[in-house]
Z-matrix of the N, CA and C atoms (Angstrom, degrees):
N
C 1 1.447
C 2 1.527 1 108.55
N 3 1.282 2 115.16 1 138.47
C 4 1.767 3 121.14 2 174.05
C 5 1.195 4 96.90 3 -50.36
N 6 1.837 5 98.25 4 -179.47
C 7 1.495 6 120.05 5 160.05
C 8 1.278 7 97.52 6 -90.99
N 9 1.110 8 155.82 7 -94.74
C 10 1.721 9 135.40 8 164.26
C 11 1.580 10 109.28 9 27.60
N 12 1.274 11 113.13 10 -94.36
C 13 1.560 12 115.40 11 174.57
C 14 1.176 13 127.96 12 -38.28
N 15 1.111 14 117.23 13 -51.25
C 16 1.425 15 126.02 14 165.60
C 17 1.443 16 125.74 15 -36.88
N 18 1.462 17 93.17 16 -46.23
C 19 1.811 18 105.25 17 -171.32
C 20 1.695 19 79.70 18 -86.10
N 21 1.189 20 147.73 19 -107.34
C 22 1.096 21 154.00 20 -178.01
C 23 1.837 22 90.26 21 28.80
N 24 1.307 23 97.23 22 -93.56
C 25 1.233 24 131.60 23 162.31
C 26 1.836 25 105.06 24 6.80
N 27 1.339 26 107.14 25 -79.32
C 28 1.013 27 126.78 26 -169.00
C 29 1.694 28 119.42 27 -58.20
N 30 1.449 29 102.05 28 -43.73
C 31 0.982 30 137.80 29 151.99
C 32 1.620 31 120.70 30 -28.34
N 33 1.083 32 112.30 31 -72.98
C 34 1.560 33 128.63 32 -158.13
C 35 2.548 34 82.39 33 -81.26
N 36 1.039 35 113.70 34 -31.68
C 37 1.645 36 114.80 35 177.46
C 38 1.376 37 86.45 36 -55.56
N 39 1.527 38 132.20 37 -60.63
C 40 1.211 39 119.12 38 -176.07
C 41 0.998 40 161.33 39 -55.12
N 42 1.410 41 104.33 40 -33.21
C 43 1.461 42 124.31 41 155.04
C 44 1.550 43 122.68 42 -72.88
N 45 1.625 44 107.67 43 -23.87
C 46 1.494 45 90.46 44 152.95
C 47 1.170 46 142.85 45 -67.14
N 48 1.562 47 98.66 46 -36.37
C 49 1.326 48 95.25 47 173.50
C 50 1.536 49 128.06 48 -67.74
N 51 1.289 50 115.62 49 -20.13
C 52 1.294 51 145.70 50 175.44
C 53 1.650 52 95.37 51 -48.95
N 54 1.379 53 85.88 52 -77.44
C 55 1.717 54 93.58 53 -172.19
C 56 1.124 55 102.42 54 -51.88
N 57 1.359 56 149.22 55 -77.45
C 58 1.543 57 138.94 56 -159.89
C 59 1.503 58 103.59 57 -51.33
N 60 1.355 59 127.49 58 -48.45
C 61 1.683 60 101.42 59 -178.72
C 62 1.738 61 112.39 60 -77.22
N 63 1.493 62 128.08 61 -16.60
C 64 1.117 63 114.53 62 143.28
C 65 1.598 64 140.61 63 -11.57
N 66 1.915 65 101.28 64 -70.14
C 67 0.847 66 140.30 65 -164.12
C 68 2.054 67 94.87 66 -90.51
N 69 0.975 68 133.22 67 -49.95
C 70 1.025 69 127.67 68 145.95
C 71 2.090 70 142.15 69 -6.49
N 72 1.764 71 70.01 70 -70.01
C 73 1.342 72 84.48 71 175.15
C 74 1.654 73 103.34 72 -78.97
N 75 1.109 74 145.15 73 -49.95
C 76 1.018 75 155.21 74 -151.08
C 77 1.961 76 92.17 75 -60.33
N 78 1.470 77 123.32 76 -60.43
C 79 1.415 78 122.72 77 154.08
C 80 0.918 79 141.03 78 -9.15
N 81 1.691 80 110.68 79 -59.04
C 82 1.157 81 145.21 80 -166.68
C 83 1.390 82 118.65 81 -74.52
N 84 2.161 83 99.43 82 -33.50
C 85 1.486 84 108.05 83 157.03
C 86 1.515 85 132.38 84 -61.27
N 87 1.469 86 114.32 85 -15.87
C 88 1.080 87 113.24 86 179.11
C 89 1.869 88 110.94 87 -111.10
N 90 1.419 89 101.28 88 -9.62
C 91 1.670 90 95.40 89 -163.03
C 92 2.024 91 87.66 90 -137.47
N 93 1.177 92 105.21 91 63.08
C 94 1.852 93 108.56 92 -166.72
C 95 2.055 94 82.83 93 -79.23
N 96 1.137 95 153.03 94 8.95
C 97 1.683 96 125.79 95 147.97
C 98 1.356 97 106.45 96 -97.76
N 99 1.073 98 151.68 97 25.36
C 100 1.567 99 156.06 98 169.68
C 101 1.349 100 98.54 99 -70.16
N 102 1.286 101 125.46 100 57.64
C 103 1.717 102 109.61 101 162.49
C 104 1.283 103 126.63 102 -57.31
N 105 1.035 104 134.35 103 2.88
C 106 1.286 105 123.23 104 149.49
C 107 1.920 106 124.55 105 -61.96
N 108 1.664 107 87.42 106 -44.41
C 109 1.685 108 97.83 107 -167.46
C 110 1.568 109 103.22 108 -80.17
N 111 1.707 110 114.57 109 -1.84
C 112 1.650 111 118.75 110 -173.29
C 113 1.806 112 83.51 111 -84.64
N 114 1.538 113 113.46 112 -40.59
C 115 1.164 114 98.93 113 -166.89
C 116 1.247 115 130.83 114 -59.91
N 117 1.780 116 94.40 115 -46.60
C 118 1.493 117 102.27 116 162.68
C 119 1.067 118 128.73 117 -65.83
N 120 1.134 119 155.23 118 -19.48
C 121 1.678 120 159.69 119 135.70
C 122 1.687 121 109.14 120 -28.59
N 123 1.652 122 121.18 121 -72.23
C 124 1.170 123 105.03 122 156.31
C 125 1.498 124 135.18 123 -31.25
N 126 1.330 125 121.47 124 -52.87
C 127 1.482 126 124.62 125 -177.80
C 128 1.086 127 106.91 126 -47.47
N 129 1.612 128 114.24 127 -68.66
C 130 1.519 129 116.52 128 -171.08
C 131 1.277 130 116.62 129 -62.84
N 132 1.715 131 125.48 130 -16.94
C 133 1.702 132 109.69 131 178.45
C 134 1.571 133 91.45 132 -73.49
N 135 1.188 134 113.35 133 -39.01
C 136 1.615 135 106.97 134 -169.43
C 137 1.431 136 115.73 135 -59.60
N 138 1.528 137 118.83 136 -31.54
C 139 1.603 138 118.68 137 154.69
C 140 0.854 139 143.26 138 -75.93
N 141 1.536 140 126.99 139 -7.24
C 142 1.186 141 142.95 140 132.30
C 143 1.262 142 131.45 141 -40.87
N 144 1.070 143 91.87 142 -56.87
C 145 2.101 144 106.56 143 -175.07
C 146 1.502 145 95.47 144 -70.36
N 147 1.186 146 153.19 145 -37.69
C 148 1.524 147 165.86 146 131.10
C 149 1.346 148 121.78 147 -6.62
N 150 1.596 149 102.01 148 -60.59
C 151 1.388 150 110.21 149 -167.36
C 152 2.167 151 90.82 150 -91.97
N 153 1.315 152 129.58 151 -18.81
C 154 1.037 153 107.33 152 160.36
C 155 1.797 154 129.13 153 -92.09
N 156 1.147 155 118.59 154 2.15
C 157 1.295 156 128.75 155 166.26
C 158 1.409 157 106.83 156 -76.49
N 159 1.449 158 129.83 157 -39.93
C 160 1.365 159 129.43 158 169.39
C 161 1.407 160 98.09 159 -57.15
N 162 1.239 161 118.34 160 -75.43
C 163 1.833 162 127.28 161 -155.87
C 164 1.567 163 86.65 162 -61.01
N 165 1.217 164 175.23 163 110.34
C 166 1.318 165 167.42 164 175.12
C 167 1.633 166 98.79 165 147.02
N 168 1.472 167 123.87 166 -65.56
C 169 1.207 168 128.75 167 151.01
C 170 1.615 169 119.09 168 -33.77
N 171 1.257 170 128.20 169 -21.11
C 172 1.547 171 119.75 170 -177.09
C 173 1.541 172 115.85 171 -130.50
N 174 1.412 173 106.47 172 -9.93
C 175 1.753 174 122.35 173 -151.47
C 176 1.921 175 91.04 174 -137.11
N 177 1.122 176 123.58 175 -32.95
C 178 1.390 177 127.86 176 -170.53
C 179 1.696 178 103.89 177 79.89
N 180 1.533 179 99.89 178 -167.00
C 181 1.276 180 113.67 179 -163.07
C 182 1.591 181 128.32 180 -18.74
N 183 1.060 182 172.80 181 -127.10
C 184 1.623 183 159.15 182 173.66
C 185 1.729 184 96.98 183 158.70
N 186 1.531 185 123.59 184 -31.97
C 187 1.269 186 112.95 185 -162.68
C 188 1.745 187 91.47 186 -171.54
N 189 1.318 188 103.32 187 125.15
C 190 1.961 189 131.91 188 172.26
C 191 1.442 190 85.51 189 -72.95
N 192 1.474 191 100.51 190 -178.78
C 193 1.606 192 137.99 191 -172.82
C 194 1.392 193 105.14 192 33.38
N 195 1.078 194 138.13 193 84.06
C 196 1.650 195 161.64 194 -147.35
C 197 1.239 196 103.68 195 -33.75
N 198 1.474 197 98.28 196 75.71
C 199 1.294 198 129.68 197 157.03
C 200 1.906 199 126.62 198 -93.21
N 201 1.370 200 87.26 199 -13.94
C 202 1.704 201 118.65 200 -159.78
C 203 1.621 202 102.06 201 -139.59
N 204 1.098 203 115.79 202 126.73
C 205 1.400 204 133.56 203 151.40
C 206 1.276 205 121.70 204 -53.60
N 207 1.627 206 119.54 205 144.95
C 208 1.583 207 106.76 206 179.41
C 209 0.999 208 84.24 207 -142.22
N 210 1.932 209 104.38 208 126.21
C 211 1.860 210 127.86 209 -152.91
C 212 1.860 211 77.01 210 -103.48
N 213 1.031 212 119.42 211 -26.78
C 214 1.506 213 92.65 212 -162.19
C 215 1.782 214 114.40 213 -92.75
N 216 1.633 215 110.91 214 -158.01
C 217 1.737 216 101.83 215 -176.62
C 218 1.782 217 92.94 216 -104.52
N 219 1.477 218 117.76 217 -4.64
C 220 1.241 219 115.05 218 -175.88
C 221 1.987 220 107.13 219 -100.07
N 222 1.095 221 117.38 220 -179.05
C 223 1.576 222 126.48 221 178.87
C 224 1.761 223 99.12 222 -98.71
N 225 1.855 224 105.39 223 88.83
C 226 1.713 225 101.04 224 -177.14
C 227 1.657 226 98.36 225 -79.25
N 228 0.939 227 141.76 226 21.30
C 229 1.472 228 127.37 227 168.38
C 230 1.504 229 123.36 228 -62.07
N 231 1.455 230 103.52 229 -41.76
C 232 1.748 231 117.04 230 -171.60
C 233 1.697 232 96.04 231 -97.28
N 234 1.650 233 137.74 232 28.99
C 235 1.280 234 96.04 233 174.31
C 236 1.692 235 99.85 234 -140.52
N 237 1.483 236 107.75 235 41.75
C 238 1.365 237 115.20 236 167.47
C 239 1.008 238 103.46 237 -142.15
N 240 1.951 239 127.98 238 169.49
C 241 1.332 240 124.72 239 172.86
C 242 1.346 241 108.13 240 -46.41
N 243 1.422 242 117.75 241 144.48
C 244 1.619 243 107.74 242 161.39
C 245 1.728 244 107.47 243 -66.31
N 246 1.363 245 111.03 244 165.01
C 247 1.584 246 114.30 245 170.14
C 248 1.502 247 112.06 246 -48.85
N 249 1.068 248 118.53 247 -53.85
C 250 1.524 249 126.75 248 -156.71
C 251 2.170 250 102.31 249 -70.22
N 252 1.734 251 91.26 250 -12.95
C 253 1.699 252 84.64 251 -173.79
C 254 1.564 253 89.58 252 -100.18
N 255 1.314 254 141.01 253 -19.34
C 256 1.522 255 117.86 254 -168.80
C 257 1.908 256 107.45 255 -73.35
């Protein structure tokens, strides 16, 4: 598989997970003692935050307005495709 695909790839893990704790939380507004669905909401932010520390770790930045860490001494936001162009 490319590096293209890969990131793609990685990518599209994210937004699922995205979406289900989205969708999660959104539940949670109406049914906040469902410990089950608190559980699952936790899990998935925790796989989220995971699966973008990897993709950020290999691809750089994932998300502006300090949402994202910047490991280097330069500003890595502007020097890869943005997400939305791969």
């Amino acid at each position: 598989m490319m590096g293209c695909e890969r990131q793609a790839e990685m990518l599209v893990k994210i937004q699922e997970m995205e979406f289900i704790a989205i969708e999660l939380n959104l539940y949670l507004d109406t049914h906040p003692c469902d410990s089950e669905a608190i559980n699952d909401y936790n899990c998935a932010v925790e796989s989220s935050r995971k699966l973008v520390r990897k993709y950020e770790d290999k691809y750089g930045p994932l998300y502006n307005f300090g949402l994202s860490a910047n490991c280097e001494d330069s500003w890595q936001w502007i020097n890869s495709p943005w997400p939305w162009e791969i």
